[in-house]
C-alpha positions in Angstrom: 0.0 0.0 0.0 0.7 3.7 -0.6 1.3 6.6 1.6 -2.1 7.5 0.6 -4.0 4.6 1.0 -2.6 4.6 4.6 -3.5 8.2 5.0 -7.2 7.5 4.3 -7.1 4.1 6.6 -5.4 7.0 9.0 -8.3 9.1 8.4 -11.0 6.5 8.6 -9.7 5.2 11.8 -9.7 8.7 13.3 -13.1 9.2 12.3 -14.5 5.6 13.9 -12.4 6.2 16.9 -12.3 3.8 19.7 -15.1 2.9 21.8 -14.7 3.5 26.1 -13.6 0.0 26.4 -10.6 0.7 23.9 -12.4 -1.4 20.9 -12.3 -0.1 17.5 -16.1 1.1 16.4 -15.2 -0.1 13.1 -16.3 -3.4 15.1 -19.3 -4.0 15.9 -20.6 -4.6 19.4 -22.6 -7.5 19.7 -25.0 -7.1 22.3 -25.7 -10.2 24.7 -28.5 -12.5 23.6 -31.9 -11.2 24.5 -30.7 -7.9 25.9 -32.3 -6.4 23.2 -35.5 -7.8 22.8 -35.4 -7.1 27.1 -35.2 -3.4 26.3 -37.9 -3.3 24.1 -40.2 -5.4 26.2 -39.7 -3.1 29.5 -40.4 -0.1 27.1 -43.4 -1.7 25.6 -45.1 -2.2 29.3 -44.3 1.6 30.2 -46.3 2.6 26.7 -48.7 0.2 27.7 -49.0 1.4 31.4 -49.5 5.2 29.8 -52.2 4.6 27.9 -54.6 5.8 30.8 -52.2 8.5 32.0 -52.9 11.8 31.7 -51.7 13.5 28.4 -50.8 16.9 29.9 -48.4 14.3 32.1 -46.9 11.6 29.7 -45.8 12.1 25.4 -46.8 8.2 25.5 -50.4 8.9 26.7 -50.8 11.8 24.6 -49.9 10.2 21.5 -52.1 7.4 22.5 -55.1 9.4 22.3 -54.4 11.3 19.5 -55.7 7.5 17.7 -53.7 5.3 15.7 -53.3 7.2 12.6 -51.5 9.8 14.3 -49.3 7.7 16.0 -48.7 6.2 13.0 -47.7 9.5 11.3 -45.6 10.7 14.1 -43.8 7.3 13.3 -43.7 7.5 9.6 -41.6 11.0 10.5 -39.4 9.5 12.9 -38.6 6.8 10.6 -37.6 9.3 7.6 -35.5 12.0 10.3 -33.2 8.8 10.6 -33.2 8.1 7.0 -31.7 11.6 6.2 -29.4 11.5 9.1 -28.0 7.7 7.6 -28.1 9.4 4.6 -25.9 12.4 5.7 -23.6 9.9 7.5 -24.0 11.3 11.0 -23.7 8.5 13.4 -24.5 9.8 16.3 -28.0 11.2 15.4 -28.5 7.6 13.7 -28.0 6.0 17.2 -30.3 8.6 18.6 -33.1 8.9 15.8 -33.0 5.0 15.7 -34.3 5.0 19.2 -37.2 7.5 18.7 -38.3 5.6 15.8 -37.9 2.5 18.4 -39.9 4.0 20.6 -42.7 5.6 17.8 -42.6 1.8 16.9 -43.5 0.7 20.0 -46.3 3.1 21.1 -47.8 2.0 17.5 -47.8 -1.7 18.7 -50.1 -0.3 21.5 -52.2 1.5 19.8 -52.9 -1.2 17.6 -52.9 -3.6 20.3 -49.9 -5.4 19.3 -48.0 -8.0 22.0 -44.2 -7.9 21.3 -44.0 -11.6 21.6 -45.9 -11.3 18.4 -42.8 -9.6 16.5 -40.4 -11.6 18.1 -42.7 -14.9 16.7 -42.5 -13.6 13.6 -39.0 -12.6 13.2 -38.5 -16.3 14.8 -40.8 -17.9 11.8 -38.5 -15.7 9.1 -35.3 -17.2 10.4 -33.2 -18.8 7.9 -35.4 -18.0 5.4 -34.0 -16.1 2.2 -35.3 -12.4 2.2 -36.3 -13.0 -1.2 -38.1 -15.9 -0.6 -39.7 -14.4 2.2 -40.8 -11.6 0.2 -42.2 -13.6 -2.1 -43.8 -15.6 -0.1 -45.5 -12.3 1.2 -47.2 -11.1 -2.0 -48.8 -14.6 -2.9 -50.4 -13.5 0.4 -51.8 -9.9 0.0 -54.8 -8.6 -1.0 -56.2 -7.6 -4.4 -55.5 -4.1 -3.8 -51.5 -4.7 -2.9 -51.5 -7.1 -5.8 -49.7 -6.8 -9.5 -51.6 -3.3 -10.1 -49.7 -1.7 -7.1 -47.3 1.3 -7.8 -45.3 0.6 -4.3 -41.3 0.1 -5.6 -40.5 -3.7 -4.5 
C-alpha cells in the first residue's frame, strides 16, 4: 500500500475512533442474547401502562389518544429523520433517531394492540429464510388491492 492509501485508513480510523472499552467502532458490538428484545419489552409495558395517564403528564399517553393514525404519522416522521441522518452519514444522530423511531414503533404496537412476543414470533418464523423468498412468499399473500396493479417500488 501507498502513503495515501494509509493516509485515508489513518483518516478512517480517526473518524471511527475507539469505543470506552478501547475497541475499535469499526467493530461491531454484539449485544448479549436477549438484551435487546429485554429493552424493548420493558419499554413496551411503560407505553402500555401510559395509555390511561394523563396526556398533559406523559408524550406516550398523549400520542395514545391522539388514535392510531396519528401515532402512525408521528412514526412514519421519525422513521424518515433517521433516513436523512443515515443518509448524511452522522452517526451519532442515527443512534439517537434509531431509538425515537424504536420507541414511535412501540407506542404504535399499543395503539394497535400489538404484544411484542408477536414480532419476536414472527421474526422467529422468518429465520433462515431467504429475504427474497420471504418476500415472495408475502405477496402470494396480500390482497387484491396490494397485488400486480400496485405502484409501491418492490
Amino acid at each position: 500500500m501507498g502513503k495515501s492509501a494509509d493516509r485515508k485508513g489513518d483518516t478512517k480510523q480517526k473518524k471511527l475512533g475507539k469505543r470506552a472499552d478501547g475497541s475499535d467502532m469499526a467493530t461491531p458490538q454484539l449485544p448479549r442474547p436477549g438484551t435487546c428484545a429485554t429493552v424493548l419489552d420493558s419499554l413496551w409495558s411503560v407505553v402500555l401502562s401510559r395509555r390511561t395517564a394523563d396526556p398533559a403528564l406523559s408524550h406516550s399517553a398523549r400520542l395514545l389518544s391522539r388514535g392510531t393514525p396519528k401515532v402512525a404519522q408521528k412514526f412514519g416522521e421519525e422513521a424518515v429523520e433517521c433516513l436523512i441522518e443515515a443518509v448524511a452519514g452522522n452517526r451519532d444522530a442515527v443512534i439517537a433517531e434509531s431509538a425515537d423511531v424504536l420507541y414511535h414503533l412501540i407506542v404504535l404496537w399499543v395503539a394497535s394492540g400489538i404484544l411484542p412476543e408477536e414480532v419476536w414470533a414472527e421474526l422467529k418464523r422468518r429465520e433462515g429464510i431467504s429475504g427474497i423468498a420471504e418476500k415472495a412468499s408475502r405477496a402470494r399473500d396480500l390482497p387484491v388491492a396490494f397485488g400486480p396493479q400496485t405502484k409501491k417500488i418492490p
